[in-house]
N, C-alpha and C positions, 0 to 999 in steps of 0.2 A: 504493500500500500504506500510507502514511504518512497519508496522508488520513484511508481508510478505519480506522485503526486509532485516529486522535482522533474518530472519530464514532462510536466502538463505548461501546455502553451499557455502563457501570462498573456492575453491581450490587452493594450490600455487605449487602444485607439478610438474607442467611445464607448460611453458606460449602454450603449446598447449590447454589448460583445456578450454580457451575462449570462450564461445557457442558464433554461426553466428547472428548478427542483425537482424532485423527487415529485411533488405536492402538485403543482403544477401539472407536470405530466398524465400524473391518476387523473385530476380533476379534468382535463381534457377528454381521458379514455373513456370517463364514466358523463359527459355531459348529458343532460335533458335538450334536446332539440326541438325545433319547428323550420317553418319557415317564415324567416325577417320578413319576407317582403310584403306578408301580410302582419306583420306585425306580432306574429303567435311563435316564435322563440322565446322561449321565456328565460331562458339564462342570458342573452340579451336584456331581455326588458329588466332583467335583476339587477345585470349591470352598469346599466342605463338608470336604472333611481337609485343606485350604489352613486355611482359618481356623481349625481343633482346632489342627491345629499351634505356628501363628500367636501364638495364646491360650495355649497349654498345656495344652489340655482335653485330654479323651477323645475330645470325639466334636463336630461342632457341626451348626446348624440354618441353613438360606437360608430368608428369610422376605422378605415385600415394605417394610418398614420397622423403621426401631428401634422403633416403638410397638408393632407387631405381637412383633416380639421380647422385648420388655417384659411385654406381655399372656403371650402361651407360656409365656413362667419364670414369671411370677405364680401363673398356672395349674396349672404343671407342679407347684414345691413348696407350694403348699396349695391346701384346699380351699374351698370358698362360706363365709361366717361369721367366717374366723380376720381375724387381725389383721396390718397391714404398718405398719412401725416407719417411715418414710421422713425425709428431711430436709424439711423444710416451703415451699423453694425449690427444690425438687429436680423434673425433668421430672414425675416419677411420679404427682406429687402436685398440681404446681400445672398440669399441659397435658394431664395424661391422666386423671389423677383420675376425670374422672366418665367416663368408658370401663370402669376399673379395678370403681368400684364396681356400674355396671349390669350390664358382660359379667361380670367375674367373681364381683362378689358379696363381696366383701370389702370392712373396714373399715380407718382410715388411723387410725396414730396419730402425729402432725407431730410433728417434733422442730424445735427452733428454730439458730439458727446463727450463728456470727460469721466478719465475715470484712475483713482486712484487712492490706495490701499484698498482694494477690493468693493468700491463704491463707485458706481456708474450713475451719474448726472445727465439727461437730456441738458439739452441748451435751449429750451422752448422759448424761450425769452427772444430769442433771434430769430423764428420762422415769423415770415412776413407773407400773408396768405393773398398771394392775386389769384389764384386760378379755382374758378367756380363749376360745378361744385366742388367745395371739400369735405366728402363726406365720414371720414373714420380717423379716429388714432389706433396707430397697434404700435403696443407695448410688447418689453419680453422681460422675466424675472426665472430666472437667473438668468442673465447675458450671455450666450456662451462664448460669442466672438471675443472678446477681451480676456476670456477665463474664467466663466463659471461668476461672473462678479453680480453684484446685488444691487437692486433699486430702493432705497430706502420706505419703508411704507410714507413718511412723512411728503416724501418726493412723487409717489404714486398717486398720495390724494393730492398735492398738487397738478399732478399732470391731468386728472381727472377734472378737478375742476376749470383748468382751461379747454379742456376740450367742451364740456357743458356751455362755457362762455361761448361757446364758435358753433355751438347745435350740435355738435358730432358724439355719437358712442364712439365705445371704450372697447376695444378686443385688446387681451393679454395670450402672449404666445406662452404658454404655461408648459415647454417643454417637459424642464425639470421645474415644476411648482414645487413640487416638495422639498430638494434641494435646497429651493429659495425663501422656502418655510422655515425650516430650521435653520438656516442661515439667520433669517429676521429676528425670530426666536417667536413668531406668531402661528397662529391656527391656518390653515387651508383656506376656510371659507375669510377670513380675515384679510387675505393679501385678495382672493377672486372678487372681492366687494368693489375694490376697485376698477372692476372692467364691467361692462354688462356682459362679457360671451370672452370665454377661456379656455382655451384649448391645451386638455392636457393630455403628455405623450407617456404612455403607456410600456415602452419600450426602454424607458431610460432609468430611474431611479427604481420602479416599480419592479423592475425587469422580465415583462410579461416580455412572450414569443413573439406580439405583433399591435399592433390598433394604438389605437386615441382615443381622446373622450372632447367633445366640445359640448359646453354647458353653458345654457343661459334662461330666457325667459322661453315657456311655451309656445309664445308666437315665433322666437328667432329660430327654435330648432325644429317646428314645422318647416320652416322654411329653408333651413342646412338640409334637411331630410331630403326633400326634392333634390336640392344641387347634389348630396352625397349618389341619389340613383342618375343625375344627369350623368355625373362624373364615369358611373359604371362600379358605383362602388356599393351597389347593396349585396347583403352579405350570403341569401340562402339559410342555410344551415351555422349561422354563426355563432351557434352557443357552444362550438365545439372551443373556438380562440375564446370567446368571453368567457366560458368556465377556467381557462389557464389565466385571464385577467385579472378575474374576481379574488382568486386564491393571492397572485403577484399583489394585489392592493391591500390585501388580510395581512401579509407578509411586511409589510414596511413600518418599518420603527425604529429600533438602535440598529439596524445593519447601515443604514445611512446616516445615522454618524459617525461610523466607524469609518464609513466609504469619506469622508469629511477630513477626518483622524489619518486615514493611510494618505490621502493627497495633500495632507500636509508634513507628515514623515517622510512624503517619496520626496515634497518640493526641498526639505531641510538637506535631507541626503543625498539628492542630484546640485544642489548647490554646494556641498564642500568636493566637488570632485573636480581635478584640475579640469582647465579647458572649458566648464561647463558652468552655468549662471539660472538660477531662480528667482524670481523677485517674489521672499517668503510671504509675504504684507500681503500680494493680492491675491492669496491661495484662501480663500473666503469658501469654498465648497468643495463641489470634487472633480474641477479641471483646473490644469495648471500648465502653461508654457516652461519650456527650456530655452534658453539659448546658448550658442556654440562663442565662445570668446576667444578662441586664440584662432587667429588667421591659417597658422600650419594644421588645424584639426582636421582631418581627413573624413568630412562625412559619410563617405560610403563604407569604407574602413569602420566606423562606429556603426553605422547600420547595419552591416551585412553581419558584421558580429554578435550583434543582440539579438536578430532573428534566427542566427543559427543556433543561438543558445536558448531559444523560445522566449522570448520578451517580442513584444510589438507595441509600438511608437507610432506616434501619428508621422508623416511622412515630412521630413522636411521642408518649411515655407521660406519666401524669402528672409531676406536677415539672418540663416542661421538659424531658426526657430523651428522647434517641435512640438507638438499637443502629446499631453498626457492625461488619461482621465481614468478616475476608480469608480469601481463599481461591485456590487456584491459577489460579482464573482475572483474579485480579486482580496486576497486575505492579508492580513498581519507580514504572515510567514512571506508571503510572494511579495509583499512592494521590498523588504531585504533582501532577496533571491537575486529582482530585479534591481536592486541597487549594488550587490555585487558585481552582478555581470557587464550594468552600465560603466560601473569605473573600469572595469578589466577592458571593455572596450573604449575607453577614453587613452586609456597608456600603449594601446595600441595605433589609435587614431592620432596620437600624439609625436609618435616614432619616426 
């Protein structure tokens, strides 16, 4: 068993990487089914008032991902032409963007951002709205593009009440909400209060096999519901994924803060190894950047080495820079495994 478990692939490339438990699996094998499209799944519908709950909606949506859930609300509160306020690092804009603007037809107006000790700031103060309509703001809590960093609740109910000032709802891209829950050190339905429709991803912190949850008032997820079957995204028999969700959402409590705890031991420990730079301060959740400091460091040299060794890293971006991210399937034992190996590949990449 001991063997076997130092030869088990470490992935940190996103805390989607998680394989389903033991728990999971069963709950899968044994679901109660229907069929979604009438409505008569019921391990669907369980976990569709599991997550209104959850959120403190009215009502919410199972969808196959948080992008899909994203598109829904988009669609749901406007129409083809208006305009969406977003953060300019924010998913919506810089990974789905061009989804956003072909499927639904809508315009981005980027807002810029500051962010620093693990606190990300919009600049809302600076958008100057000419183009009509404007119809949304989307938000995202935890940030992932910066690193997992945080919106302040104080800073949310501000961004909220300018948006009310300008007529527009509220979407929160609620990748990792939970993450950004414990981070805050507030309730679930506490940070979603701030958006009217919040789409959260299922696959990250929770670490179900697949889907989303977008949640909001009655009338907004009638109306996601049509765009999720425009999209091609009704489910059939989807109480088979929903009963592996339902179990993933049972499941979450101190494993994420532990996932919190290891992405800030991995940030301490990739930071004292030559050649190699963390900035501890904004390791606020559970993603954290690297970057490569000494000009002689041989990237591929470091990478080819830590993949042979079973560690995976996000792929090198400009600057030198790498994503690393925990998640429940990564333990105590493995972020040290993985910090061994990193430094043994750094005196190599160094050579």
């Amino acid at each position: 068993m001991a063997g076997s478990r130092l030869n088990r692939l470490l992935d940190f490339r996103s805390d989607a990487s998680s394989p389903p438990t033991s728990e999971i699996r069963r709950a899968m094998a044994d679901a109660l089914v229907g069929n979604d499209d009438f409505g008569d799944d019921p391990t669907v519908n369980r976990l569709e008032e599991e997550g209104a709950r959850l959120l403190g909606k009215e009502a919410a949506l199972f969808v196959h991902s948080g992008t899909m859930a994203n598109m829904t609300a988009v669609m749901a509160h406007i129409d083809p032409g208006a305009t969406v306020v977003v953060g300019e690092r924010f998913h919506i804009f810089d990974h789905e963007g061009e989804a956003m603007t072909r499927v639904a037809g809508i315009e981005f107006l980027p807002v810029a951002d500051r962010t620093c000790r693990g606190r990300t700031r919009l600049l809302i103060e600076e958008v100057v709205i000419r183009a009509q309509p404007v119809g949304l703001l989307c938000l995202e809590n935890s940030v992932s593009r910066p690193g997992g960093t945080l919106i302040e609740m104080a800073h949310m109910q501000e961004l909220t009440r300018w948006a009310q000032g300008h007529g527009m709802p509220v979407h929160l891209d609620g990748a990792r909400l939970f993450n950004a829950s414990l981070g805050l050190g507030v309730e679930p339905p506490q940070l979603a209060s701030c958006a009217d429709s919040v789409a959260l991803g299922l696959t990250k912190g929770p670490s179900a096999p697949c889907g989303g949850l977008l949640a909001g008032s009655a009338e907004l997820i009638a109306k996601a519901r049509h765009n999720r079957w425009m999209l091609g995204g009704n489910w059939k028999q989807g109480g088979i994924v929903a009963a592996g969700c339902l179990v993933a959402l049972e499941q979450i409590g101190e494993g994420m803060a532990q996932d919190h705890e290891n992405a800030r031991r991995l940030a301490i420990g990739l930071d004292a190894i030559d050649g190699l730079a963390v900035d501890v301060d904004d390791v606020v959740t559970n993603i954290l950047y690297m970057t490569v400091t000494e000009d002689g460091f041989d990237l591929d040299t470091w990478s080819d080495y830590v993949a042979l060794h079973g560690v995976l890293a996000g792929p090198f971006q400009p600057h030198r820079i790498c994503r690393w991210v925990t998640h429940p399937g990564i333990g105590a034992d493995d972020v040290e495994r993985a910090l061994q190996i990193a430094a043994s590949a750094a005196v190599r990449a160094l050579a």
